[in-house]
C-alpha positions in Angstrom: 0.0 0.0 0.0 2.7 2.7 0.8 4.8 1.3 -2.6 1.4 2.7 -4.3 1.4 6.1 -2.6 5.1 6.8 -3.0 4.6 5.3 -7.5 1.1 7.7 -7.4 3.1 10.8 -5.2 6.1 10.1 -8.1 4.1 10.3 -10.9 2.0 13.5 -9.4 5.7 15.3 -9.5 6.6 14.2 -12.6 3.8 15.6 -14.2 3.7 18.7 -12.5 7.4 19.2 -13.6 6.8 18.8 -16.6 3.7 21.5 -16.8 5.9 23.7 -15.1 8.7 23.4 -17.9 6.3 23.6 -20.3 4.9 26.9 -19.3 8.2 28.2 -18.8 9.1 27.1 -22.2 6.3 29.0 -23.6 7.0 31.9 -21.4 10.7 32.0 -22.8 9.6 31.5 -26.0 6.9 34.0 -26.1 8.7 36.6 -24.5 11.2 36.0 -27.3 9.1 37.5 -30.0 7.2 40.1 -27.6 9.8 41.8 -25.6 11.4 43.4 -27.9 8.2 45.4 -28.3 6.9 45.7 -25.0 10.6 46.2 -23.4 13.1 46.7 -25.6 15.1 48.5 -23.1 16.6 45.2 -21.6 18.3 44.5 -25.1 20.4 47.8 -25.3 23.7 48.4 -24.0 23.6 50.8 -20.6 24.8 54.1 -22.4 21.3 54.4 -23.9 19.8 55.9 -21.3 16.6 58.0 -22.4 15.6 61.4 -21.8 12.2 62.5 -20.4 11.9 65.7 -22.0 9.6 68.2 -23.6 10.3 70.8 -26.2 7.6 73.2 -26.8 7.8 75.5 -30.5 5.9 78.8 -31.3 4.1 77.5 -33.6 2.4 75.5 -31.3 3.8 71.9 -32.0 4.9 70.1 -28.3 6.9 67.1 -28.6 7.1 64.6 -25.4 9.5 62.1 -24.8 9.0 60.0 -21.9 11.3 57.0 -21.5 11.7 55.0 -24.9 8.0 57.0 -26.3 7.7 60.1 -28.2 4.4 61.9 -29.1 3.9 64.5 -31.4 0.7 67.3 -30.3 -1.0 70.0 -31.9 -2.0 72.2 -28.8 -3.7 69.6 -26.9 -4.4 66.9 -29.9 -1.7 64.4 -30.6 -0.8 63.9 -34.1 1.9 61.3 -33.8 3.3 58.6 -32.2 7.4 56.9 -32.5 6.4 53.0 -33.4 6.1 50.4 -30.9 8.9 48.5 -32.2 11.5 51.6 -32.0 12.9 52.7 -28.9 14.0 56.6 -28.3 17.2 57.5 -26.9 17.0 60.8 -27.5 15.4 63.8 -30.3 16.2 66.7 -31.4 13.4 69.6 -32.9 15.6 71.7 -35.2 15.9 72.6 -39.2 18.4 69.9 -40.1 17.6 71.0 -43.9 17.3 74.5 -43.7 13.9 74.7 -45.6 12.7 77.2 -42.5 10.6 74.6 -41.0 11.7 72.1 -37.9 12.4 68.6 -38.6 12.3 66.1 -35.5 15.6 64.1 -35.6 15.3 60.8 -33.2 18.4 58.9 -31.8 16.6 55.4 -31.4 17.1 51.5 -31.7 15.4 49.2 -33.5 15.5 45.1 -34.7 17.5 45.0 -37.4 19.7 47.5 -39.8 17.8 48.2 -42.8 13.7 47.2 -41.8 11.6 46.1 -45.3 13.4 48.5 -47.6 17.1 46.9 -47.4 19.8 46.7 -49.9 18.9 44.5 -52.9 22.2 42.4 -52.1 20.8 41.7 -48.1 18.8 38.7 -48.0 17.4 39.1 -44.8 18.1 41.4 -41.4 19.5 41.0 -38.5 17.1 40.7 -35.5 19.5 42.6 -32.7 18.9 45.9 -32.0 21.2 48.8 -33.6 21.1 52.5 -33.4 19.2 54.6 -36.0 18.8 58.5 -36.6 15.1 58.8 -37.9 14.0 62.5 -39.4 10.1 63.8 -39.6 8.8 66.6 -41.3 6.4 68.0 -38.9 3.1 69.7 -39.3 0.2 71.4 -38.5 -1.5 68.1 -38.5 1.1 65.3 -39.4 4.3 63.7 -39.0 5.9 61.6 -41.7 8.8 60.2 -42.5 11.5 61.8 -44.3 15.2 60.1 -43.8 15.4 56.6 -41.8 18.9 55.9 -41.6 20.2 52.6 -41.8 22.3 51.1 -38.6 24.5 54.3 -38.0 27.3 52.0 -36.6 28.7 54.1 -33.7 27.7 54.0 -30.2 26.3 57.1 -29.6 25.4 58.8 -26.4 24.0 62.2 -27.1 22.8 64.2 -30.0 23.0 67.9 -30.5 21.9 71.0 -32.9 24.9 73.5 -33.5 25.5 75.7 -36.4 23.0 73.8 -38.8 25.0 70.4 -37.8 23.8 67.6 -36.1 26.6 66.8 -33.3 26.2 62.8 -32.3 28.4 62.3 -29.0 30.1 58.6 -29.4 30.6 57.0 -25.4 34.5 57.3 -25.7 33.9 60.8 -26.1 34.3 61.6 -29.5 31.8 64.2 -31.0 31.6 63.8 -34.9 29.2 66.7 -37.1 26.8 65.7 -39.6 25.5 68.4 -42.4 22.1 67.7 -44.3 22.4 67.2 -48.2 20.4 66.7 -50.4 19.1 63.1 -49.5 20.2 62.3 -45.8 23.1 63.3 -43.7 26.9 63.5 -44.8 29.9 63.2 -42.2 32.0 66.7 -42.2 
């Protein structure tokens, strides 16, 4: 009789460790393909530390960063949203094109290098995060897109607006300047 309690009390914990390595399992592998989304910040290295900041322009236009989010608002109406899959380091609200009108520059990460519009040579992406520079044209009522670099392949701690330049800071230190062309930025 107590040989049958000890085999049913066995096979009780068997079973229950094996529902309980199952369901971690899943956990693992669900959080896999969800936390980069919902908490990207564990994937990137500790000098990406975001700002909370707001900056406020005449025209009316408030931008909000708060941890890895931006939003875009049009007196009290947002307008725009930084996707869920990118996470802000920092942004700058300045005319990198010197068209007259401010362009919001964002220092973020994102999964991969190039996204959907890669190289024609790149078969497929990578999936670890690397460090973007993303440019918006902002209006009145909308903010699109209007230079998504590529991985910028530096680790950069800070951005800046001096002189017409964007001035990324690297973590050793180094500051390098960046002048608008035509179609994206060039390295001075």
């Amino acid at each position: 009789m107590n040989e049958r309690r000890s085999s049913v009390k066995i096979r009780k914990t068997i079973i229950w460790a094996v529902m309980i390595t199952a369901a971690v399992s899943a956990a693992v592998i669900l959080n896999r393909h969800t936390a980069y989304v919902i908490m990207p910040a564990v994937f990137l290295p500790s000098y990406s530390v975001p700002f909370d900041k707001t900056v406020t322009d005449a025209s009316g236009i408030r931008i909000v960063q708060s941890g890895r989010r931006i939003s875009v608002y049009n007196a009290d109406k947002k307008i725009w949203k930084l996707e869920p899959e990118v996470a802000a380091q920092d942004f700058l609200f300045e005319d990198i094109d010197h068209d007259g009108k401010k362009d919001l520059l964002v220092l973020c990460w994102k999964r991969g290098r190039f996204g959907k519009h890669r190289p024609t040579w790149v078969e497929s992406d990578e999936t670890r995060y690397s460090q973007h520079i993303f440019i918006y044209e902002v209006g009145q009522d909308l903010v699109r897109p209007k230079w998504m670099a590529s991985d910028i392949g530096m680790q950069a701690r800070s951005i800046e607006f001096d002189d017409g330049m964007l001035l990324i800071t690297e973590t050793d230190g180094d500051v390098t300047k960046w002048r608008w062309n035509t179609w994206g930025l060039d390295k001075m």
